[in-house]
C-alpha positions in Angstrom: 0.0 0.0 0.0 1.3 3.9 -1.0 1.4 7.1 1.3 -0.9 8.1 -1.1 -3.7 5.1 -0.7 -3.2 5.3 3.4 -3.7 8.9 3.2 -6.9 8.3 1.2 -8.3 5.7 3.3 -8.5 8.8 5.8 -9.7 11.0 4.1 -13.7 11.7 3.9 -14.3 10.7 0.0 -16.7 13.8 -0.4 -15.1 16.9 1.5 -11.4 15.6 1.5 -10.9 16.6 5.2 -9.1 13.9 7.4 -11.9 11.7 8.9 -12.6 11.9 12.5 -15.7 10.5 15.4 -18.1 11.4 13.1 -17.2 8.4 11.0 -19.7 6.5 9.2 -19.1 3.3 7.6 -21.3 1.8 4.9 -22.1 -1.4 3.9 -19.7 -1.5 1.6 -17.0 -0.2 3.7 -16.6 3.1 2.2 -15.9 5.9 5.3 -17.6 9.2 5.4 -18.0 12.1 7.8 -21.7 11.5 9.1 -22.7 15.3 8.2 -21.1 14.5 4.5 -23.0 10.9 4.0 -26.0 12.8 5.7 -26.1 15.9 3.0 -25.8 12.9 0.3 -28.3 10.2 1.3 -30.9 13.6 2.1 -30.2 14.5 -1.8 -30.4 11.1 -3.0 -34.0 10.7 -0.9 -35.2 14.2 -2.7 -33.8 13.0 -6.1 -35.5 9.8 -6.3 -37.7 7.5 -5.3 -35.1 4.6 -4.8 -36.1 2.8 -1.5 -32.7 2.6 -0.5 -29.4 4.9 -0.6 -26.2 4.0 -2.0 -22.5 4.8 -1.8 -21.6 8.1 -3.4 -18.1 6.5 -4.0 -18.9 2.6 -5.0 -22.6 2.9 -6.2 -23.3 -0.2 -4.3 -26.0 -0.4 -1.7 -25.0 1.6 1.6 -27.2 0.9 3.8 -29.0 3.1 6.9 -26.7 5.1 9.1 -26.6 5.1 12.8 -28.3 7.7 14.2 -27.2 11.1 16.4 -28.2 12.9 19.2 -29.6 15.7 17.4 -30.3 14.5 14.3 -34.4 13.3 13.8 -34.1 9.9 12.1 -35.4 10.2 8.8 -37.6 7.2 6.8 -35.2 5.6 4.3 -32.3 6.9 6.0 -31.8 6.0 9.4 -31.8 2.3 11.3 -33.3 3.8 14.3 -36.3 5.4 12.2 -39.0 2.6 13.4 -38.2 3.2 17.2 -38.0 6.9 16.9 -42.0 6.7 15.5 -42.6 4.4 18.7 -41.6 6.8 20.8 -44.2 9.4 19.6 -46.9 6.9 19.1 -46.4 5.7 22.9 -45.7 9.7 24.3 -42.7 8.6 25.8 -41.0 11.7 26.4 -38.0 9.8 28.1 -37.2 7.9 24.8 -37.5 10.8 22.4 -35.0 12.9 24.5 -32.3 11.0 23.5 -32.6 12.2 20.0 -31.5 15.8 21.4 -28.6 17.0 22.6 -29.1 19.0 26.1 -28.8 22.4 26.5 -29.5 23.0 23.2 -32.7 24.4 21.5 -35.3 21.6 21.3 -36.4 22.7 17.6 -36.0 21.1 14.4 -34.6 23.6 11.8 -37.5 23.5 8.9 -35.0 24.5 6.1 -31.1 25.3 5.2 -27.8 23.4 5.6 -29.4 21.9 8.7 -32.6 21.2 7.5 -34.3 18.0 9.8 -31.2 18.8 12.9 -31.8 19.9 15.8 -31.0 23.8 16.7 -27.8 24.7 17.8 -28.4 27.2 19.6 -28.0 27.2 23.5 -31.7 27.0 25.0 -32.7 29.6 27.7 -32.8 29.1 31.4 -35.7 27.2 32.7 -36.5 26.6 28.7 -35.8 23.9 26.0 -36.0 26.7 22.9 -33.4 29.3 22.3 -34.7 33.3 22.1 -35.4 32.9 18.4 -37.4 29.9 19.1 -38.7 30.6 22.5 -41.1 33.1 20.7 -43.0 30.2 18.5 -43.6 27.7 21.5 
């Protein structure tokens, strides 16, 4: 194996930056930054009407991805989609929690770069909604 391959193998195939803990390996064993795979698979989902996603790099099937604390799992997308429906069919606050991050803002940005993430803005005291949001709820 080259410097250049070994340098590659850490590299995220779609930004080029040096991969990190926001790793996310595919089926097929191709490694992407989850926020780069993420962007990808949401394209691919708004593109097409394929029911599954595939590797940007291969073509080959890649699977779900594993999903984040402040990141809403998304139908076609995520593994932990099912559960996260569950959750608000059986109003169990305790399990939906652990899609957010604390002490951050409790909404879901409607549209942008962050589009279906939670807010990262720092909630007020004694609230779960930054000022912008804090307003709407």
């Amino acid at each position: 194996m080259t410097a250049t391959s070994e340098a590659n193998e850490n590299e995220c195939p779609i930004c080029y930056d040096v991969l990190d803990d926001t790793t996310e390996i595919l089926k097929c064993n191709h490694k992407f930054h989850y926020g780069c795979i993420m962007k990808t698979y949401i394209h691919q989902l708004e593109k097409s009407n394929m029911p599954f996603r595939e590797c940007p790099f291969c073509r080959n099937l890649g699977g779900e991805l594993t999903g984040r604390p402040g990141t809403i799992p998304i139908k076609g997308i995520h593994k932990n989609y099912n559960a996260f429906l569950d959750s608000i069919k059986n109003l169990d606050c305790n399990e939906l929690l652990k899609y957010f991050n604390d002490g951050k803002c409790y909404a879901i940005v409607k549209n942008g770069d962050n589009k279906g993430l939670q807010c990262k803005s720092a909630s007020k005291p004694n609230s779960k909604f930054c000022g912008r949001h804090h307003k709407i709820f």
